[in-house]
N, CA, C and O atoms as a printed pandas DataFrame, in Angstrom:
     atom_number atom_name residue_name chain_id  residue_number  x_coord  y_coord  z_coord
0              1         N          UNK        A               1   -5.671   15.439   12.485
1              2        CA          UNK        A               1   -6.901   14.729   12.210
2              3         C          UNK        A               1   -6.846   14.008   10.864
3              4         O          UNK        A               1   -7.271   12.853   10.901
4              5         N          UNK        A               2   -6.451   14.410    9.799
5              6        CA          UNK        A               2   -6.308   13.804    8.650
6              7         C          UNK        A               2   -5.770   12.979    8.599
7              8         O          UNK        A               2   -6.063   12.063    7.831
8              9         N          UNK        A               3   -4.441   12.946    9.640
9             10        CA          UNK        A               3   -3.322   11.748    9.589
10            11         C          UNK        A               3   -4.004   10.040    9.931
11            12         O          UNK        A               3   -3.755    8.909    9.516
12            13         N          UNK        A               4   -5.224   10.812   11.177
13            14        CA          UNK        A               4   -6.054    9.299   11.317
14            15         C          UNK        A               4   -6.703    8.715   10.637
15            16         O          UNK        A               4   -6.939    7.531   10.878
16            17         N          UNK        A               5   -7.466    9.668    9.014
17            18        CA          UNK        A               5   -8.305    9.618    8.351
18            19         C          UNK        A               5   -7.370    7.951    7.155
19            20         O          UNK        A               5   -7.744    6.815    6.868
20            21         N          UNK        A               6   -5.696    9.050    6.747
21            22        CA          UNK        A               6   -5.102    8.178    6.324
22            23         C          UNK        A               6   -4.850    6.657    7.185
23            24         O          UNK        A               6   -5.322    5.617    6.725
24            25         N          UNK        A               7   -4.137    6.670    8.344
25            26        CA          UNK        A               7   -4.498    5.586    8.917
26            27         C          UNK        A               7   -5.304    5.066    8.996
27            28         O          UNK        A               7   -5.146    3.915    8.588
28            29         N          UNK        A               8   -6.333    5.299    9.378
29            30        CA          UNK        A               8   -7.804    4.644    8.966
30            31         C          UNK        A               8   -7.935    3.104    7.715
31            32         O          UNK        A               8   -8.038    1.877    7.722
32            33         N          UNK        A               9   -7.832    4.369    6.707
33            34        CA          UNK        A               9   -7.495    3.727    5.196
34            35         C          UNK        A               9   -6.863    2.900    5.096
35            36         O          UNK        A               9   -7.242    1.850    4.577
36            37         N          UNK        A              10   -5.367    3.140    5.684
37            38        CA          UNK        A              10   -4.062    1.991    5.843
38            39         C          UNK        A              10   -4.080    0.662    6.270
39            40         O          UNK        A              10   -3.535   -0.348    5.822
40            41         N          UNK        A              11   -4.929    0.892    7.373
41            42        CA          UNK        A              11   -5.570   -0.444    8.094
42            43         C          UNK        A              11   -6.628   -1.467    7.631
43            44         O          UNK        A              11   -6.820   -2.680    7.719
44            45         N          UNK        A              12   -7.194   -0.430    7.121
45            46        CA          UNK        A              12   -8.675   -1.233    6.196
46            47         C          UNK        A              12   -7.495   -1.677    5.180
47            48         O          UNK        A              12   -7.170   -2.860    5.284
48            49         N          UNK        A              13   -6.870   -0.977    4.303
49            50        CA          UNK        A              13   -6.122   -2.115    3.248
50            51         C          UNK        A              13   -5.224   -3.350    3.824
51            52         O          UNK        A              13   -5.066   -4.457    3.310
52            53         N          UNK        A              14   -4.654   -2.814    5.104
53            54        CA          UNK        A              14   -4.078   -3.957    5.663
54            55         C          UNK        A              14   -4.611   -5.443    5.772
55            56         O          UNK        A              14   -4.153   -6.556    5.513
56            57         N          UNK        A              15   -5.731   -4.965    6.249
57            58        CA          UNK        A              15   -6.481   -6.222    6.781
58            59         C          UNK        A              15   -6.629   -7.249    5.627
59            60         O          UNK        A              15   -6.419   -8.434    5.364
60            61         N          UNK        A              16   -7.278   -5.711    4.913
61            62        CA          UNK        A              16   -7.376   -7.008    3.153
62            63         C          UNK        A              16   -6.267   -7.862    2.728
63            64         O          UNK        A              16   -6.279   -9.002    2.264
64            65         N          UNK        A              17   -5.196   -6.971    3.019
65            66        CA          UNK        A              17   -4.309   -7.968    2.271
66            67         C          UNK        A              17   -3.211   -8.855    3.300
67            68         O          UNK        A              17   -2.244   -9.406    2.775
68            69         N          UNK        A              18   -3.417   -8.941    4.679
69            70        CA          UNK        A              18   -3.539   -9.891    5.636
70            71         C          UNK        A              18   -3.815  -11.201    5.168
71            72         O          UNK        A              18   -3.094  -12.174    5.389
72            73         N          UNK        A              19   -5.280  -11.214    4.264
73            74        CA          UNK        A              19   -5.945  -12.537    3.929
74            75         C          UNK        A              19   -4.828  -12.821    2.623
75            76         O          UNK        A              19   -4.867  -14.033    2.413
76            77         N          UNK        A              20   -4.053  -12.295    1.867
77            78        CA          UNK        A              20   -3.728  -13.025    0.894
78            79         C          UNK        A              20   -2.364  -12.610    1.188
79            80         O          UNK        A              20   -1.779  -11.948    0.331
80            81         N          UNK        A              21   -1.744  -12.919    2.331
81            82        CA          UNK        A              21   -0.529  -13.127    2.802
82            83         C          UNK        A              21    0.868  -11.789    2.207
83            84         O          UNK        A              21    1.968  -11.836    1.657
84            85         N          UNK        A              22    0.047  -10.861    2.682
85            86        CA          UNK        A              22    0.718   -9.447    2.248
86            87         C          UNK        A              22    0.903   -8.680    3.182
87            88         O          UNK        A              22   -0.190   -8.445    3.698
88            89         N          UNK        A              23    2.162   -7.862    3.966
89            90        CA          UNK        A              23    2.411   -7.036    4.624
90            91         C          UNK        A              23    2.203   -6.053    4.056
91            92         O          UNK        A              23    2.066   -6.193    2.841
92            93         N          UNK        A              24    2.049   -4.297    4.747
93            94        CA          UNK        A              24    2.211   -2.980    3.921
94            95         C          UNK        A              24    2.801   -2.481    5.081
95            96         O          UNK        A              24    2.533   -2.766    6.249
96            97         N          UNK        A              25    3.893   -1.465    4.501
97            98        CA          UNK        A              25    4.450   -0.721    4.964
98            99         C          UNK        A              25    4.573    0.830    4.474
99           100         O          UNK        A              25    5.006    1.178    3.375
100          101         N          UNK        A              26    4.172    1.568    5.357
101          102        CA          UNK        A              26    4.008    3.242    4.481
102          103         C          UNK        A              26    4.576    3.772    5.196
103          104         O          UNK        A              26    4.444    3.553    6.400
104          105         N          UNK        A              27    5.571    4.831    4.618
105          106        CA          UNK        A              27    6.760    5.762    5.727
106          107         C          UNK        A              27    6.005    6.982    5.689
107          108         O          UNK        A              27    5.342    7.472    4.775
108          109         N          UNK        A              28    6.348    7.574    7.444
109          110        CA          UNK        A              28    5.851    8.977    7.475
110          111         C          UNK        A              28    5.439   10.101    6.350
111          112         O          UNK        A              28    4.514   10.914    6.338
112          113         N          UNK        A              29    6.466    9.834    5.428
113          114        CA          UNK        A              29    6.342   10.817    4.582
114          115         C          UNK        A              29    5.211   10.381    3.187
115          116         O          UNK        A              29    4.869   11.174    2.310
116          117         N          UNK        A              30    4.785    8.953    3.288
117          118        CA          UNK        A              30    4.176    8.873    2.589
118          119         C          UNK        A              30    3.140    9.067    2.763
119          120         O          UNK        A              30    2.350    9.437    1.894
120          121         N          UNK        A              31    2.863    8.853    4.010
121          122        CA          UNK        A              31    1.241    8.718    5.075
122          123         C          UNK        A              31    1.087   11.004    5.138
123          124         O          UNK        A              31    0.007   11.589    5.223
124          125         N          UNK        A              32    2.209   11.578    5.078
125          126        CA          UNK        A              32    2.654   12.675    4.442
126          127         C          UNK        A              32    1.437   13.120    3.389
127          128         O          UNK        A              32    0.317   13.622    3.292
128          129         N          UNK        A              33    2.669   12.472    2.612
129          130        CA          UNK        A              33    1.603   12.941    0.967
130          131         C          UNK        A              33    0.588   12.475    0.868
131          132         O          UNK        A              33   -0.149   13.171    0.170
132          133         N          UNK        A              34    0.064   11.451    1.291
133          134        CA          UNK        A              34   -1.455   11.155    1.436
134          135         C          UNK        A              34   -2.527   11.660    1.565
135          136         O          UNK        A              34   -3.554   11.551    0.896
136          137         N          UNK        A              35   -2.140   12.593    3.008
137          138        CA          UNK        A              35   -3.015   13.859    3.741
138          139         C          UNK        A              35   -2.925   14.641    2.611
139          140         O          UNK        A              35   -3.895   14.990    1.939
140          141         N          UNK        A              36   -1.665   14.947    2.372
141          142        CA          UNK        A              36   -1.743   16.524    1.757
142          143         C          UNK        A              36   -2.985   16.351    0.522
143          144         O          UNK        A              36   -3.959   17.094    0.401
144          145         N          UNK        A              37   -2.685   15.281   -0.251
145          146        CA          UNK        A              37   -3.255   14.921   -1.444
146          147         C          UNK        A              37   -4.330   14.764   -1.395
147          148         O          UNK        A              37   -5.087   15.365   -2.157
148          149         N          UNK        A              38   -4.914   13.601   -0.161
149          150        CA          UNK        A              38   -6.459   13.692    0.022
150          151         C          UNK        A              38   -7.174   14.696    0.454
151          152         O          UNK        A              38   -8.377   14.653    0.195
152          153         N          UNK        A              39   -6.748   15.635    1.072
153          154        CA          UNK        A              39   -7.364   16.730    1.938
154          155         C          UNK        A              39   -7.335   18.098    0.696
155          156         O          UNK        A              39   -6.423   18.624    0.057
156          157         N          UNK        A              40   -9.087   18.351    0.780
157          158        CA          UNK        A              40   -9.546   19.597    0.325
158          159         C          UNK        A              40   -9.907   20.670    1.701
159          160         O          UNK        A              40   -9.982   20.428    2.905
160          161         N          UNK        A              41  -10.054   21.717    1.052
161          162        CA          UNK        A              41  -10.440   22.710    1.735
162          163         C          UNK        A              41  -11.787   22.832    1.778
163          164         O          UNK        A              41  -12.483   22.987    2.781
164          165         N          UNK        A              42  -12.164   22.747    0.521
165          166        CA          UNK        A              42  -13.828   22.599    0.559
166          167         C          UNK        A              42  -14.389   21.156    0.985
167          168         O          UNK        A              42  -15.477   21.027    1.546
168          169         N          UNK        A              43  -13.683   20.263    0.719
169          170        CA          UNK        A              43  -14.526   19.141    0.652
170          171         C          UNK        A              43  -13.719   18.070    1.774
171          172         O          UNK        A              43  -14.243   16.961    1.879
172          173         N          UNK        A              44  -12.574   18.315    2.550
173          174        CA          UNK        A              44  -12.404   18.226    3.837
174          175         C          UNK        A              44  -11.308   16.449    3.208
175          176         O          UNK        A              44  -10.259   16.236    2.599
176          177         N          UNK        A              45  -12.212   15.761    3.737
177          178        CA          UNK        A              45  -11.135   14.369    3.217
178          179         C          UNK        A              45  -11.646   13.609    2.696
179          180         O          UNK        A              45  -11.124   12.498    2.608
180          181         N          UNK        A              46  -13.058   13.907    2.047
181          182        CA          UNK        A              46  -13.976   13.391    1.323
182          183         C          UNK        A              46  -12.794   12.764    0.050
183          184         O          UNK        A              46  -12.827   11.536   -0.029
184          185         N          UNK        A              47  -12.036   13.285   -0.683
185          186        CA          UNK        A              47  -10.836   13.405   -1.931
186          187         C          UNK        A              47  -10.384   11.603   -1.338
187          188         O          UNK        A              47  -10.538   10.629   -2.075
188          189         N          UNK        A              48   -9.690   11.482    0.462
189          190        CA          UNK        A              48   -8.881   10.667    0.398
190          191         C          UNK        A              48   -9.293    9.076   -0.109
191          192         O          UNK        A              48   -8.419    8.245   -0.358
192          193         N          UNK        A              49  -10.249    8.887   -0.182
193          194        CA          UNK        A              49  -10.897    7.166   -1.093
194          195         C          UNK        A              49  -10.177    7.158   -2.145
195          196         O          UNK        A              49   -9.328    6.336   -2.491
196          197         N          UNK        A              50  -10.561    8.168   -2.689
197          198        CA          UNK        A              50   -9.753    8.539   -4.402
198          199         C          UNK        A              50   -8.456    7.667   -4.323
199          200         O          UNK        A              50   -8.106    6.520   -4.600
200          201         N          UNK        A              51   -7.654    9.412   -3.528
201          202        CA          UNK        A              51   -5.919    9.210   -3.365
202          203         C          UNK        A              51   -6.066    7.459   -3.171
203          204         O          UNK        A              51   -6.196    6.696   -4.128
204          205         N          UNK        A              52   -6.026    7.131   -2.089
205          206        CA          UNK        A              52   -5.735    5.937   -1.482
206          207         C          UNK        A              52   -5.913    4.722   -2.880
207          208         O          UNK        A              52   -4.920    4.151   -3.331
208          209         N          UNK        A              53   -7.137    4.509   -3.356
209          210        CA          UNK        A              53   -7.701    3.955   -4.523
210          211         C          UNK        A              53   -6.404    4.143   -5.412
211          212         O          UNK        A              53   -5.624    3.235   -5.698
212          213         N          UNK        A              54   -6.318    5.230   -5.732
213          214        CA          UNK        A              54   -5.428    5.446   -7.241
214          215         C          UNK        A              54   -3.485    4.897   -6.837
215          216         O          UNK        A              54   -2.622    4.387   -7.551
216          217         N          UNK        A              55   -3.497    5.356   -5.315
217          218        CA          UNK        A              55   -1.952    5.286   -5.307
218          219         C          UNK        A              55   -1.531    4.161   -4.683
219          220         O          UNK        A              55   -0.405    3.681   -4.817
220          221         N          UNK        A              56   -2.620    3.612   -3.831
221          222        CA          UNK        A              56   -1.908    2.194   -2.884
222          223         C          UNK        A              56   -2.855    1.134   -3.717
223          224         O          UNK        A              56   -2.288    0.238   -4.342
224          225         N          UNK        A              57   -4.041    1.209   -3.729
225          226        CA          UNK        A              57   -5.118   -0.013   -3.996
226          227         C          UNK        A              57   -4.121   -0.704   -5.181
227          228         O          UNK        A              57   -3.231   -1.554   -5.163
228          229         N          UNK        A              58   -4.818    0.201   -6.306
229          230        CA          UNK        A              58   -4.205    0.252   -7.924
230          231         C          UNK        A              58   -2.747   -0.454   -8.200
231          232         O          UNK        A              58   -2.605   -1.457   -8.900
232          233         N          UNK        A              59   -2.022    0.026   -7.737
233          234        CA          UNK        A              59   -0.438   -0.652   -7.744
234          235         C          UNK        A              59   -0.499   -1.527   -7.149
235          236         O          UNK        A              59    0.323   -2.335   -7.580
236          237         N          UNK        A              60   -1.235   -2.060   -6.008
237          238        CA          UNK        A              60   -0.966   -3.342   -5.292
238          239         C          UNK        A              60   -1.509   -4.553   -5.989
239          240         O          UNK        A              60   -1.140   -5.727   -6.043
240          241         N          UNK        A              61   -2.714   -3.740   -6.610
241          242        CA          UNK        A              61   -3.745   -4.760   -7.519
242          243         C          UNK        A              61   -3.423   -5.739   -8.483
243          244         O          UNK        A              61   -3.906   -6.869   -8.558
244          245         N          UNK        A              62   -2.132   -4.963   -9.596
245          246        CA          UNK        A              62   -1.895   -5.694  -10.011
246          247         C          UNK        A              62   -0.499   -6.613  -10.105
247          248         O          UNK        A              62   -0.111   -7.489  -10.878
248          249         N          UNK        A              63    0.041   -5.976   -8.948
249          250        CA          UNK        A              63    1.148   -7.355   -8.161
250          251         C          UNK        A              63    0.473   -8.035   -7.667
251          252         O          UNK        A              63    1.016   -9.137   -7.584
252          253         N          UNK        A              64   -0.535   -8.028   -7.227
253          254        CA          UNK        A              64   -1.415   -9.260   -6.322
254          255         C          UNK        A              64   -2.057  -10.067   -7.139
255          256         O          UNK        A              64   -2.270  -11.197   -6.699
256          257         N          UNK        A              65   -2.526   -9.755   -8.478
257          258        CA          UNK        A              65   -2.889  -10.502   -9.285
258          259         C          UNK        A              65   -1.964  -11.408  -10.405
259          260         O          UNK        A              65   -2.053  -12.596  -10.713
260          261         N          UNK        A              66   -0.870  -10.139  -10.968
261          262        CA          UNK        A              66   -0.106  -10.932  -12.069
262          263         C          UNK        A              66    1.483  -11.034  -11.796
263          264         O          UNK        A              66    2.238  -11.753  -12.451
264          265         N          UNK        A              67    1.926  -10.079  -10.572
265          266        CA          UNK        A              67    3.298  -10.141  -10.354
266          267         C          UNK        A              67    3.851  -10.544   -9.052
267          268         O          UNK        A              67    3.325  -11.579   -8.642
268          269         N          UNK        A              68    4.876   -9.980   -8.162
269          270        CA          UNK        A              68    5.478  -10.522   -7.532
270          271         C          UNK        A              68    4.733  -11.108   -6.171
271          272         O          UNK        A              68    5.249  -11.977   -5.469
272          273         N          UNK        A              69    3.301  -10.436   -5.875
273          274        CA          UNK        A              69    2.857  -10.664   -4.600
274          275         C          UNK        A              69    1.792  -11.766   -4.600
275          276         O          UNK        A              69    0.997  -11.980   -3.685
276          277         N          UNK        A              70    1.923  -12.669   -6.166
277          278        CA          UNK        A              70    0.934  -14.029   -5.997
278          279         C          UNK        A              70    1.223  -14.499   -5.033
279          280         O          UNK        A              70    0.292  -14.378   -4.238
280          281         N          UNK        A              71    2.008  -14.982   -4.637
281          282        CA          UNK        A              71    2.100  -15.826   -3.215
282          283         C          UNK        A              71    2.571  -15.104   -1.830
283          284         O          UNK        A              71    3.319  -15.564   -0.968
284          285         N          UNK        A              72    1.706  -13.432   -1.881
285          286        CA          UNK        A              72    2.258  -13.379   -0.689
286          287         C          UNK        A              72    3.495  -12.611   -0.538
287          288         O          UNK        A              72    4.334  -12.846   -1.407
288          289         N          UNK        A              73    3.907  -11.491    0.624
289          290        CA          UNK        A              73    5.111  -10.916    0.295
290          291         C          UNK        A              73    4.662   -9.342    0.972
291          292         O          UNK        A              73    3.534   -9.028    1.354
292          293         N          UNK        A              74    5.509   -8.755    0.983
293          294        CA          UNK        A              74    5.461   -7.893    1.521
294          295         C          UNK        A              74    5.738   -6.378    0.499
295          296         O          UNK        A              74    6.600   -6.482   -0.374
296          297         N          UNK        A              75    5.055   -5.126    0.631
297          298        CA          UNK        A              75    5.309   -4.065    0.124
298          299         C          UNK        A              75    5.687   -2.849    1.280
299          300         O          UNK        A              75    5.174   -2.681    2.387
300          301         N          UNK        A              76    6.711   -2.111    0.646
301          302        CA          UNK        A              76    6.595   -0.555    1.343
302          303         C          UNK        A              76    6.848    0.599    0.006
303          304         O          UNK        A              76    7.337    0.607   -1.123
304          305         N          UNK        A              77    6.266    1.392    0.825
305          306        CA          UNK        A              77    5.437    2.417    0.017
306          307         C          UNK        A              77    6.339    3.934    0.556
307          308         O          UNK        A              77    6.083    4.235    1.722
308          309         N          UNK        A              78    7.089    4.646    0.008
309          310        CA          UNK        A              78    7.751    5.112    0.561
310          311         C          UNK        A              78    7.389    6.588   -0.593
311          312         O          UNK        A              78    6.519    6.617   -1.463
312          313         N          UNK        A              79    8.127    7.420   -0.318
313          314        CA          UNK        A              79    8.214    9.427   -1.146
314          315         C          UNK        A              79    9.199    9.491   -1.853
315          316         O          UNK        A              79   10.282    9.160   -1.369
316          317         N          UNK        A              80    9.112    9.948   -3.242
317          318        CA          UNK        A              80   10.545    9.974   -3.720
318          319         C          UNK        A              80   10.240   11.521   -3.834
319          320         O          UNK        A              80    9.596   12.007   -4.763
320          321         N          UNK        A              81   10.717   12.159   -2.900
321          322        CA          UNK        A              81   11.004   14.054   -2.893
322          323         C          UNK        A              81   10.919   14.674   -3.991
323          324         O          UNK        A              81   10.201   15.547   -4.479
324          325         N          UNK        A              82   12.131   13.818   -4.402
325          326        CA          UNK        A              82   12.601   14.312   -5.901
326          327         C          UNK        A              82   11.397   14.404   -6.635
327          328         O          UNK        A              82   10.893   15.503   -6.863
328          329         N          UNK        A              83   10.896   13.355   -7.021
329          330        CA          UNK        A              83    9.697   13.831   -8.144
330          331         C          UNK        A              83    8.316   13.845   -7.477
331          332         O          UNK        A              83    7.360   13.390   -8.105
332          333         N          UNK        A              84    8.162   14.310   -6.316
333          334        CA          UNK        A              84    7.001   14.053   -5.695
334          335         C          UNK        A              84    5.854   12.835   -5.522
335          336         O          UNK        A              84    4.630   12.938   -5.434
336          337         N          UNK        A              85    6.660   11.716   -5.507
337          338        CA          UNK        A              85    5.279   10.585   -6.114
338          339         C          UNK        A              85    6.188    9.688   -5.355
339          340         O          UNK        A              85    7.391    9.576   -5.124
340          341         N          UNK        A              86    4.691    8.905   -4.978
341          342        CA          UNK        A              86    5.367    7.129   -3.753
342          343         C          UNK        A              86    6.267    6.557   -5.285
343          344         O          UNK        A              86    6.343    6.824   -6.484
344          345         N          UNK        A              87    6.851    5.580   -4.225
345          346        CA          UNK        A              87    7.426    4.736   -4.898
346          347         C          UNK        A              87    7.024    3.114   -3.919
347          348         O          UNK        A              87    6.804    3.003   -2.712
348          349         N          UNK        A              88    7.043    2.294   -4.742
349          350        CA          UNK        A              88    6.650    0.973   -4.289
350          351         C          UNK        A              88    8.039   -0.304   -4.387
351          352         O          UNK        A              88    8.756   -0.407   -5.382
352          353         N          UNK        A              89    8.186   -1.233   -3.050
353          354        CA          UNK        A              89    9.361   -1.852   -3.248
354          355         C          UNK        A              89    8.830   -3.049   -2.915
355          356         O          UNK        A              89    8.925   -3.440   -1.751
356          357         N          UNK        A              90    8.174   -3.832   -3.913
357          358        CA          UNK        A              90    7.221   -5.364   -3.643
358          359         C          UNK        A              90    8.311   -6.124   -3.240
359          360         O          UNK        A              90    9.186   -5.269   -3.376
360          361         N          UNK        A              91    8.813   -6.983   -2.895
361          362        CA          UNK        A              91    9.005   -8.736   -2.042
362          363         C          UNK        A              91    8.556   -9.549   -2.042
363          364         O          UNK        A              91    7.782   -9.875   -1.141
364          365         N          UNK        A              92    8.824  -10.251   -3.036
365          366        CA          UNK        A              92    7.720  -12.007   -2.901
366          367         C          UNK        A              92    8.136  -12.455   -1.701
367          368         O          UNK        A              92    9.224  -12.231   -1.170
368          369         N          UNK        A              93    6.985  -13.272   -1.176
369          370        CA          UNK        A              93    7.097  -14.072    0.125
370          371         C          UNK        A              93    8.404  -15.247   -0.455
371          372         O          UNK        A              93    8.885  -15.389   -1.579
372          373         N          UNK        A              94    8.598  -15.731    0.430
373          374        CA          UNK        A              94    9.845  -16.845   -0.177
374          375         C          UNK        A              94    9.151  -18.029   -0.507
375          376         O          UNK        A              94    8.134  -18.179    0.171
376          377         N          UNK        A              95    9.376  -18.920   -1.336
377          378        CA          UNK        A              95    9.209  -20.174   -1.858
378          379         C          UNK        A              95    9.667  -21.351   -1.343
379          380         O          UNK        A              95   10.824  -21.770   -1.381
380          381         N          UNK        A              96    8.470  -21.991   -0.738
381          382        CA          UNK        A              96    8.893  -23.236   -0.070
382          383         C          UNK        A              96    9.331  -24.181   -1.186
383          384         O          UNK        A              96    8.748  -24.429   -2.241
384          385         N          UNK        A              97   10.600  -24.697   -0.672
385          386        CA          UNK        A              97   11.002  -26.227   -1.871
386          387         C          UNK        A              97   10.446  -27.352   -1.070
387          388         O          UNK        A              97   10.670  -27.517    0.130
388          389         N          UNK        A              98    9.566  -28.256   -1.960
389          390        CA          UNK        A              98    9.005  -28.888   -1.680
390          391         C          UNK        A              98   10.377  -29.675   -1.427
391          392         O          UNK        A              98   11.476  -29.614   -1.978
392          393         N          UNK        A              99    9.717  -30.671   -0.050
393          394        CA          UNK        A              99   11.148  -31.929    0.257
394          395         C          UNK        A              99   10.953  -33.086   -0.300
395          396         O          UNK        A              99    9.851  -33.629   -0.217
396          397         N          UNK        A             100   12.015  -33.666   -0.974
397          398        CA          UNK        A             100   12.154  -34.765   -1.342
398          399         C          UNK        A             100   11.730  -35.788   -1.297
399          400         O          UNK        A             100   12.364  -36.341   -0.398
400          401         N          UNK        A             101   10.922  -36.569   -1.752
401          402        CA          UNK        A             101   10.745  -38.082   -1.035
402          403         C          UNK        A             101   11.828  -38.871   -0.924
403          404         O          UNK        A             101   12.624  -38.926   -1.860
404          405         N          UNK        A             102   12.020  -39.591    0.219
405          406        CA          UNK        A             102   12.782  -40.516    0.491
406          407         C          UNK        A             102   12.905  -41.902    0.636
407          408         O          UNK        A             102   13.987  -42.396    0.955
């Protein structure tokens, strides 16, 4: 059940960033730590806005504003085991060369 809660989330950010020419990609294990992270015992998945906010929104925010994803491009969002925490691998969209006049 949580896993849909994260999907849920995933999709709503998708869409957003659909409009400003951005793919997302999140691996099992990240969609993983997500659950684990958003999900309380007392307070159920109320937590996951937070998670989601702090670990996907936040980092995307400001490639979308000042770095590689101004024009578009693609991210995946993947687990580094090792130190327990996503890791992010931005892609600018490619750059059209304008053609020559002739």
């Amino acid at each position: 059940m949580i896993h849909q809660v994260v999907d849920k989330f995933i999709v709503e950010l998708q869409v957003q960033l659909d409009q400003k020419g951005v793919s997302l990609e999140v691996s099992q294990e990240a969609r993983d730590w997500l659950a684990t992270k958003g999900y309380d015992r007392a307070m159920g998945a109320r937590p996951m806005g937070r998670v989601i906010q702090d670990n996907l929104k936040k980092p995307l925010a400001n490639e979308l504003l000042f770095g590689s994803l101004v024009d578009g491009g693609q991210v995946t969002v993947s687990l580094d085991s090792d130190k327990n925490t996503l890791t992010y691998d931005f892609q600018s969209a490619p750059k059209h060369k304008p053609e020559a006049a002739h």
